[in-house]
PyMOL Python script that loads the backbone (N, CA, C, O; Angstrom):
from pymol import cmd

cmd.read_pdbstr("""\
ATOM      1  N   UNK A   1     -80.714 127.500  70.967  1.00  0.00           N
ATOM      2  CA  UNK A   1     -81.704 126.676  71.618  1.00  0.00           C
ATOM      3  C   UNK A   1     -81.305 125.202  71.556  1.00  0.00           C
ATOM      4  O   UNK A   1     -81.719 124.357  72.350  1.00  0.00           O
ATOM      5  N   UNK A   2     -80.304 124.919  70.352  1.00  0.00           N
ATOM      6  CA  UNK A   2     -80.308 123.423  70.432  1.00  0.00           C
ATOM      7  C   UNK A   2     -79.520 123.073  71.460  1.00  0.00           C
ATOM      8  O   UNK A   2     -79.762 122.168  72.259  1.00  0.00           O
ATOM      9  N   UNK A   3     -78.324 123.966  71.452  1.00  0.00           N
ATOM     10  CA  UNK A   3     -77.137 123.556  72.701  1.00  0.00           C
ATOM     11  C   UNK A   3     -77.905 123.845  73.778  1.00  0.00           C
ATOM     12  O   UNK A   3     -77.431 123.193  74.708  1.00  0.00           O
ATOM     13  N   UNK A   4     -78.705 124.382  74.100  1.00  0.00           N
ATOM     14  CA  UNK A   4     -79.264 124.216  75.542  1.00  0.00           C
ATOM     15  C   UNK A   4     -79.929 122.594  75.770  1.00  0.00           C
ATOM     16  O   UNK A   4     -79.813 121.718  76.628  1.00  0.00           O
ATOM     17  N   UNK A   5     -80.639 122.751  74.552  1.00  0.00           N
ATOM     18  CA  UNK A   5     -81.199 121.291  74.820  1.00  0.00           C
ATOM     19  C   UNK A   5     -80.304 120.190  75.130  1.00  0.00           C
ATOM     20  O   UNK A   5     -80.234 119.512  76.155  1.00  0.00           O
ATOM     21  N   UNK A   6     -79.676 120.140  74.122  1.00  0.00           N
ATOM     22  CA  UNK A   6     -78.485 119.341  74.059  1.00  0.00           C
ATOM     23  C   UNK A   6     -77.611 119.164  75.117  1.00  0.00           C
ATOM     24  O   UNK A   6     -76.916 118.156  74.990  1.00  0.00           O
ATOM     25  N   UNK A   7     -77.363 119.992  76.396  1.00  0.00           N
ATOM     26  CA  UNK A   7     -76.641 119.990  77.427  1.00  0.00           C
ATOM     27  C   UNK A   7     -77.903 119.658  78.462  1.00  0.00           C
ATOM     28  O   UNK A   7     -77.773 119.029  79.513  1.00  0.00           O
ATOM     29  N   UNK A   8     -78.940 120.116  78.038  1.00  0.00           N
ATOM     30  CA  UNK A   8     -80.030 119.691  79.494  1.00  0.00           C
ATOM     31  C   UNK A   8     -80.027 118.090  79.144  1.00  0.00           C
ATOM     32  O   UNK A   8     -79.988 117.322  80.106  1.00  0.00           O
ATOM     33  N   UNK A   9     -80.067 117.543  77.815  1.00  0.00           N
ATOM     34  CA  UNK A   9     -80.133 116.404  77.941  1.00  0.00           C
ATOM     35  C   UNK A   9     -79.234 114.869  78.555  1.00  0.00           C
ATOM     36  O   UNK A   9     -79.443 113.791  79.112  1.00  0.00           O
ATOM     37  N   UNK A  10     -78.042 115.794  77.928  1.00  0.00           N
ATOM     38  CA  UNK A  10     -76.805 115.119  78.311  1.00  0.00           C
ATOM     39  C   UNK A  10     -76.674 115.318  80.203  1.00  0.00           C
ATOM     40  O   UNK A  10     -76.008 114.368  80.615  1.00  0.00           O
ATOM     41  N   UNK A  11     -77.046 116.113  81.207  1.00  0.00           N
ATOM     42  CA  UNK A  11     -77.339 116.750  82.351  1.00  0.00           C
ATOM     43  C   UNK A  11     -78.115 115.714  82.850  1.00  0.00           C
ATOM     44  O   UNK A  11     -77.632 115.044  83.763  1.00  0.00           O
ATOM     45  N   UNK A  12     -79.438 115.398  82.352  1.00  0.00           N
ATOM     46  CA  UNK A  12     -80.432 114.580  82.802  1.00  0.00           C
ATOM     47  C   UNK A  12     -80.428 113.415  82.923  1.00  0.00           C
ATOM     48  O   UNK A  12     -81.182 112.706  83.590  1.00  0.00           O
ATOM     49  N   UNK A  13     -79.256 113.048  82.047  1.00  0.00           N
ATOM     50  CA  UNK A  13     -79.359 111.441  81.695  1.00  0.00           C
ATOM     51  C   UNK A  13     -78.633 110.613  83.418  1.00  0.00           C
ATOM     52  O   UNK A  13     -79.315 109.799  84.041  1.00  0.00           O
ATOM     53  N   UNK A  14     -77.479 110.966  83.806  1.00  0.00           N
ATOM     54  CA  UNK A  14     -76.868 111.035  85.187  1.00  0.00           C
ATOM     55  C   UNK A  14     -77.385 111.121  86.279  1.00  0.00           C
ATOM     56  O   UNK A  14     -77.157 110.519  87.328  1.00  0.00           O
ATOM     57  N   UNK A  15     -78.495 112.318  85.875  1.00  0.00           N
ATOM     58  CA  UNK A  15     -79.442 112.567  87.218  1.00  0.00           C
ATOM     59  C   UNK A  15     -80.834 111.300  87.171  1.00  0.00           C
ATOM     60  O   UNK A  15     -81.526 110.768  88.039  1.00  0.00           O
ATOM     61  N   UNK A  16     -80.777 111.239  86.165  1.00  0.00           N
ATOM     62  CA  UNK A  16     -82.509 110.048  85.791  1.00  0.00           C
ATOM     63  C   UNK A  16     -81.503 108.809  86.794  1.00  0.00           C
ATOM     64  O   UNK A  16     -81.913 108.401  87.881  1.00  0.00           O
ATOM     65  N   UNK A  17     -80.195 108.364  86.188  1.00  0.00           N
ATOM     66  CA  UNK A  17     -79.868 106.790  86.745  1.00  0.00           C
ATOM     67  C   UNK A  17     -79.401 107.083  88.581  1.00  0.00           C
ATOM     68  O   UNK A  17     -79.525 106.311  89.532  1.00  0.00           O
ATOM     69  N   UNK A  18     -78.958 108.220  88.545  1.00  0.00           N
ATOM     70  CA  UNK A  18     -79.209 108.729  90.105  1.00  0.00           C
ATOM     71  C   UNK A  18     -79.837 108.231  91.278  1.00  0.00           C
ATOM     72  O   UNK A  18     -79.659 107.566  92.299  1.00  0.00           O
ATOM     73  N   UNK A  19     -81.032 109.180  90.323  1.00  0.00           N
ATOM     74  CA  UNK A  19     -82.179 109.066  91.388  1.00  0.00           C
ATOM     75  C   UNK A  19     -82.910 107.580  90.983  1.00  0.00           C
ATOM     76  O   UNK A  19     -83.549 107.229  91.974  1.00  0.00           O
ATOM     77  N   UNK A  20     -83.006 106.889  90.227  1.00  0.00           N
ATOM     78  CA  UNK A  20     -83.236 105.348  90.095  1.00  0.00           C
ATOM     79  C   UNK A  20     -82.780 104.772  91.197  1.00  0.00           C
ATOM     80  O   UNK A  20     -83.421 104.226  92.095  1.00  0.00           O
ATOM     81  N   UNK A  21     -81.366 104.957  91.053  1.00  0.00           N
ATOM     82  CA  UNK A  21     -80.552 104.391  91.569  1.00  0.00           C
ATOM     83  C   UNK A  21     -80.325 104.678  93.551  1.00  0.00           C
ATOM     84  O   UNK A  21     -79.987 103.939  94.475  1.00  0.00           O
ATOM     85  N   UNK A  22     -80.581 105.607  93.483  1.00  0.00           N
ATOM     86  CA  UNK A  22     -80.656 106.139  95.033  1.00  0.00           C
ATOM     87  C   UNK A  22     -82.280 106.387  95.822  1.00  0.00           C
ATOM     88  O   UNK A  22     -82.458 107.189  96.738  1.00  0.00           O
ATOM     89  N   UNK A  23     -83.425 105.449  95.185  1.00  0.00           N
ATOM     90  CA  UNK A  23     -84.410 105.332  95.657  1.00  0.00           C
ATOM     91  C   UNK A  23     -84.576 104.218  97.236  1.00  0.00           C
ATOM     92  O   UNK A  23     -85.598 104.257  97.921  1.00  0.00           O
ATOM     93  N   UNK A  24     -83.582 103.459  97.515  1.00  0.00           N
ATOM     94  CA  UNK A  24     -83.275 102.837  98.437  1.00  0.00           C
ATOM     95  C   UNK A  24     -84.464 101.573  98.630  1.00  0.00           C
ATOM     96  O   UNK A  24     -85.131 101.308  99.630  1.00  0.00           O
ATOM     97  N   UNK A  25     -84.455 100.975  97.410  1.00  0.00           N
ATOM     98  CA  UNK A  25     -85.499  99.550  96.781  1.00  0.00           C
ATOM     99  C   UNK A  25     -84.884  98.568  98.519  1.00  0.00           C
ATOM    100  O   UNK A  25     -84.303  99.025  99.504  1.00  0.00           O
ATOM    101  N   UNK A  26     -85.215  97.581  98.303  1.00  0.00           N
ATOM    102  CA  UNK A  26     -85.176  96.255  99.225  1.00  0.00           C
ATOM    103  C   UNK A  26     -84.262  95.592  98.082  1.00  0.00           C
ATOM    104  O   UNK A  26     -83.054  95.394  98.217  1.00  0.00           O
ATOM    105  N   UNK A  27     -84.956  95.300  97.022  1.00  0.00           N
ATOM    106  CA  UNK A  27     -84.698  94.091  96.172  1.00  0.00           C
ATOM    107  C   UNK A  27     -83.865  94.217  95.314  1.00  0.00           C
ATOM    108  O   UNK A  27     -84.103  93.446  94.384  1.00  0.00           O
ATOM    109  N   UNK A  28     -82.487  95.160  95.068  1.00  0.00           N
ATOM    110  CA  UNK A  28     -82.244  95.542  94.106  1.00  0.00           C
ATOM    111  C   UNK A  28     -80.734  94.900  94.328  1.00  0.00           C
ATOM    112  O   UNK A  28     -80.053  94.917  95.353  1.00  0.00           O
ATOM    113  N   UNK A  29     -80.447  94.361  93.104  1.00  0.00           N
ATOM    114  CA  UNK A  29     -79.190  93.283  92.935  1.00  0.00           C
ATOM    115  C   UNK A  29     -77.914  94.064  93.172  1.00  0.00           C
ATOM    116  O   UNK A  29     -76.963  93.705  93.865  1.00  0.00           O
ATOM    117  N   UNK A  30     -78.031  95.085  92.549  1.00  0.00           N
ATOM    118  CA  UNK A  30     -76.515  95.562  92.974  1.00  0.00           C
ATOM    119  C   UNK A  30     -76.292  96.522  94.485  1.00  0.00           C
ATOM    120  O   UNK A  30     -75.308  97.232  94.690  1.00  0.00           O
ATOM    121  N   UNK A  31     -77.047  96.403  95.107  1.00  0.00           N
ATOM    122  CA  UNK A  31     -76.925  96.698  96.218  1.00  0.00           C
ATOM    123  C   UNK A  31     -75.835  96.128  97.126  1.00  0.00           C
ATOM    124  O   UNK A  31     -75.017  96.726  97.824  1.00  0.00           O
ATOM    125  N   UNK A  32     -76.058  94.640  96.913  1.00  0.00           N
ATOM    126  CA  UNK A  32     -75.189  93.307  97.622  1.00  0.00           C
ATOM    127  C   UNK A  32     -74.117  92.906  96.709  1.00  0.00           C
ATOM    128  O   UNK A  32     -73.178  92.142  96.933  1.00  0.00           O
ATOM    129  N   UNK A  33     -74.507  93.752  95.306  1.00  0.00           N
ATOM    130  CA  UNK A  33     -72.534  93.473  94.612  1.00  0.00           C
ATOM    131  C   UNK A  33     -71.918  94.088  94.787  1.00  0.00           C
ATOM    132  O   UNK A  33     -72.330  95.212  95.073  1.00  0.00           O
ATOM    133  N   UNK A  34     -70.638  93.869  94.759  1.00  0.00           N
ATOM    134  CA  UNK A  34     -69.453  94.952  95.118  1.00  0.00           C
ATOM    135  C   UNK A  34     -69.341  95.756  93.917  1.00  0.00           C
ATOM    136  O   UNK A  34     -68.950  96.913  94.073  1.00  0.00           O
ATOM    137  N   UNK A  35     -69.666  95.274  92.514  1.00  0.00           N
ATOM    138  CA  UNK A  35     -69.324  96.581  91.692  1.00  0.00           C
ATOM    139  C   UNK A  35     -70.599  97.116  91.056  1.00  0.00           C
ATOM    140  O   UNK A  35     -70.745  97.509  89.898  1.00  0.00           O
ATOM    141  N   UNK A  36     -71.808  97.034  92.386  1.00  0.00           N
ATOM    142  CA  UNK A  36     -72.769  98.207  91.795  1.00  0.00           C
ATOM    143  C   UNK A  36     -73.085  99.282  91.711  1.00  0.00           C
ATOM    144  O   UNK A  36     -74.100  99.681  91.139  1.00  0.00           O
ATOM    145  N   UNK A  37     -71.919 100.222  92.507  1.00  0.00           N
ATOM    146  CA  UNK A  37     -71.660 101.321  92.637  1.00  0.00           C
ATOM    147  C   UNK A  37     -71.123 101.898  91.704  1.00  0.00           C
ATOM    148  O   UNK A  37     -71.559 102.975  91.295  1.00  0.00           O
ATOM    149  N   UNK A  38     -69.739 101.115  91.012  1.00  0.00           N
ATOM    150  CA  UNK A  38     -69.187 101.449  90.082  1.00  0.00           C
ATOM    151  C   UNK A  38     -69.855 101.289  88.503  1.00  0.00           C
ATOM    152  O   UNK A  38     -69.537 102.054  87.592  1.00  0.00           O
ATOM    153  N   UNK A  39     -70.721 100.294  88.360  1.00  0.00           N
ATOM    154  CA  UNK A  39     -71.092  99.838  87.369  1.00  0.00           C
ATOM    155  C   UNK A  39     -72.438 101.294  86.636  1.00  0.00           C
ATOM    156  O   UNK A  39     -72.811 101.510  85.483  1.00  0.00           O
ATOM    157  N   UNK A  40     -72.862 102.109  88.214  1.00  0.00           N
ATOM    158  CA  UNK A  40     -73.790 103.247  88.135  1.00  0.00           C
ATOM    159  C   UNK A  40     -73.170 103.866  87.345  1.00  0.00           C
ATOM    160  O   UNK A  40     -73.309 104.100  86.144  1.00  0.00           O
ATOM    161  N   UNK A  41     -72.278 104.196  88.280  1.00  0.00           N
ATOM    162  CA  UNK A  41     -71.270 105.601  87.712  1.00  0.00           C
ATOM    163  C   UNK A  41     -70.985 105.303  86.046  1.00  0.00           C
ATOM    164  O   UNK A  41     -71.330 106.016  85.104  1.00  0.00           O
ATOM    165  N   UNK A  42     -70.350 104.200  86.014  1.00  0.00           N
ATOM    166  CA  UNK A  42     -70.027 103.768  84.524  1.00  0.00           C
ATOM    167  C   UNK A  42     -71.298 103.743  83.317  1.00  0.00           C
ATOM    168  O   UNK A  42     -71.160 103.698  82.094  1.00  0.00           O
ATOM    169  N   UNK A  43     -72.333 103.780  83.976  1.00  0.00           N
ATOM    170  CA  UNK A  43     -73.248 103.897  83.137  1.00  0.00           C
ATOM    171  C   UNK A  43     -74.063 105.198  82.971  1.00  0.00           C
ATOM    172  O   UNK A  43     -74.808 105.388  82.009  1.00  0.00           O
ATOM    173  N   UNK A  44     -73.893 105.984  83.862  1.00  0.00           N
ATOM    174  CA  UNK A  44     -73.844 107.888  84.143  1.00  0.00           C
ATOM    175  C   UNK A  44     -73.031 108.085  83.144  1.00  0.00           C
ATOM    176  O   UNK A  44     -73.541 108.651  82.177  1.00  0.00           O
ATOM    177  N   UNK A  45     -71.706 107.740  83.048  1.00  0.00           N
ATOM    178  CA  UNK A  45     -70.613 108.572  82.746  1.00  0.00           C
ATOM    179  C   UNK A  45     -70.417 107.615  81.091  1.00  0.00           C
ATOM    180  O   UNK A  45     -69.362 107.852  80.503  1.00  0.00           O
ATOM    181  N   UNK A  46     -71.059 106.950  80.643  1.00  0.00           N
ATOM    182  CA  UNK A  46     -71.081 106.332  79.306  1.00  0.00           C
ATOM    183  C   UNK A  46     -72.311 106.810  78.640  1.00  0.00           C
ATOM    184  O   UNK A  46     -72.163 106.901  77.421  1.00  0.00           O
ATOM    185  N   UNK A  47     -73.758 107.223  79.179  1.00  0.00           N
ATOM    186  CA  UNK A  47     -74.730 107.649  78.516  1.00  0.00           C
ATOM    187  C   UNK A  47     -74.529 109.381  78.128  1.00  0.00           C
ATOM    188  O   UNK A  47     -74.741 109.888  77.027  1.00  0.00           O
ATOM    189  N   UNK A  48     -74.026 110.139  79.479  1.00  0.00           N
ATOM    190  CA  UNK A  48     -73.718 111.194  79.230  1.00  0.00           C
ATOM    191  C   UNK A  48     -72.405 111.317  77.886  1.00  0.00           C
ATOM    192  O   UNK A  48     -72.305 112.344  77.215  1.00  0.00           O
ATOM    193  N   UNK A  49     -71.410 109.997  77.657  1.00  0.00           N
ATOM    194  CA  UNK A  49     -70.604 110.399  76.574  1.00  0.00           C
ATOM    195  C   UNK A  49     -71.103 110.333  75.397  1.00  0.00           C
ATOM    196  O   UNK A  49     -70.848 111.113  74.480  1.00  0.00           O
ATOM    197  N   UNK A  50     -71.804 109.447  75.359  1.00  0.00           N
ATOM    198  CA  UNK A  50     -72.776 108.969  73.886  1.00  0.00           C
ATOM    199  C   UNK A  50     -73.804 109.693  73.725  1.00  0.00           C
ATOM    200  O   UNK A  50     -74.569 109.250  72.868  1.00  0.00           O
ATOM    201  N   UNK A  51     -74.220 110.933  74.373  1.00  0.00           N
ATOM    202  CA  UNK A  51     -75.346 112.057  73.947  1.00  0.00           C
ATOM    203  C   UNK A  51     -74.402 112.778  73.624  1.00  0.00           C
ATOM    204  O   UNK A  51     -74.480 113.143  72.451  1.00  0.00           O
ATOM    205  N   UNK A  52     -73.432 113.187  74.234  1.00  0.00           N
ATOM    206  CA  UNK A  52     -72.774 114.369  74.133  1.00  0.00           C
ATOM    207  C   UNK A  52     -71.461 114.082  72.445  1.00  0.00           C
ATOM    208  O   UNK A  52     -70.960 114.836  71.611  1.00  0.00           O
ATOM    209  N   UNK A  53     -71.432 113.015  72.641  1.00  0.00           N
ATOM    210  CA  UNK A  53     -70.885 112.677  70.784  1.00  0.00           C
ATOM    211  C   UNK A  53     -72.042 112.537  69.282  1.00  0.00           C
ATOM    212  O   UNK A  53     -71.870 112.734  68.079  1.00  0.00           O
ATOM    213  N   UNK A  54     -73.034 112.172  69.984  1.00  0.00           N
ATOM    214  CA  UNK A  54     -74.012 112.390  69.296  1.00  0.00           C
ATOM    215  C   UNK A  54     -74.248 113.438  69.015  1.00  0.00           C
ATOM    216  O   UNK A  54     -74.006 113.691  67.835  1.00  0.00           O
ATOM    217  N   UNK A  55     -74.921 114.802  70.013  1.00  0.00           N
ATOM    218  CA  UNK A  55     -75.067 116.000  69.688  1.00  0.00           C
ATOM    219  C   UNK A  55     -73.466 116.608  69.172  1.00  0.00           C
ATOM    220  O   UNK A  55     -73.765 117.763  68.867  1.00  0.00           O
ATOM    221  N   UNK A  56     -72.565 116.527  69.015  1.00  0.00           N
ATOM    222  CA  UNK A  56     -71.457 117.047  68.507  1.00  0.00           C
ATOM    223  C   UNK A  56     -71.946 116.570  67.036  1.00  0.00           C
ATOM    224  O   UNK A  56     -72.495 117.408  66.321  1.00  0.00           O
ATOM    225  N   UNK A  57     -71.735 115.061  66.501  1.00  0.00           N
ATOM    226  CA  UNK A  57     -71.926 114.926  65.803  1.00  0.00           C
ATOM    227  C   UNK A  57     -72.827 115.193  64.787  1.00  0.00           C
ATOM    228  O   UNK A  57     -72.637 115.102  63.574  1.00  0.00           O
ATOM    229  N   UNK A  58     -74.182 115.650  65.597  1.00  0.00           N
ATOM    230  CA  UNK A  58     -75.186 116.378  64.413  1.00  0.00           C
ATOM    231  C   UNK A  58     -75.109 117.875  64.209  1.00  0.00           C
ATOM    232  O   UNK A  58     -75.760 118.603  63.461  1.00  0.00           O
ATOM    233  N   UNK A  59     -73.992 118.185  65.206  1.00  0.00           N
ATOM    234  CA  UNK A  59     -74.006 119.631  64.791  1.00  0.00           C
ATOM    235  C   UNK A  59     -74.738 120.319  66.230  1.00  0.00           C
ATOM    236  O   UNK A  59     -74.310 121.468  66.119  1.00  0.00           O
ATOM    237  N   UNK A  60     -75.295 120.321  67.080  1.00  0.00           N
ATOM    238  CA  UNK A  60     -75.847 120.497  68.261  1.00  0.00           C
ATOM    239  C   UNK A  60     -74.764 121.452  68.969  1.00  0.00           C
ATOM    240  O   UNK A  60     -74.843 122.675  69.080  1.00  0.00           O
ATOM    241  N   UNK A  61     -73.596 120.497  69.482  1.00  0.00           N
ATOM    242  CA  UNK A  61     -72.566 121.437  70.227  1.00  0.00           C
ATOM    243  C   UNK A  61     -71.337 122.243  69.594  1.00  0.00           C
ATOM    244  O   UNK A  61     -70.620 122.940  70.313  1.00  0.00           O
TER     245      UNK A  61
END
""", "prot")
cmd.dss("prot")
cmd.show_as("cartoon", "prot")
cmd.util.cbc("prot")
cmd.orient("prot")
């Protein structure tokens, strides 16, 4: 049960800044920067590493 959790969580975290992120705001700053696309992804792909070392680390995965 924990590794399930533990992978739904690490799963969710990508999809939460996603769909934040792909709500299609007016006002939103990185829209008009060039690295706010990348800066998403980088922050998808850095939260998902830091759950997924975390749950290793407590024993989870």
């Amino acid at each position: 049960m924990r590794r399930i959790s533990a992978w739904a969580a690490i799963l969710a975290t990508p999809t939460l800044v996603a769909g934040i992120h792909a709500m299609n705001f007016t006002h939103m700053p990185e829209l008009s920067w060039t690295y706010g696309y990348p800066l998403a992804v980088a922050v998808m792909v850095g939260a998902a590493a830091l759950l997924h070392r975390t749950f290793r680390r407590n024993g989870w995965l």
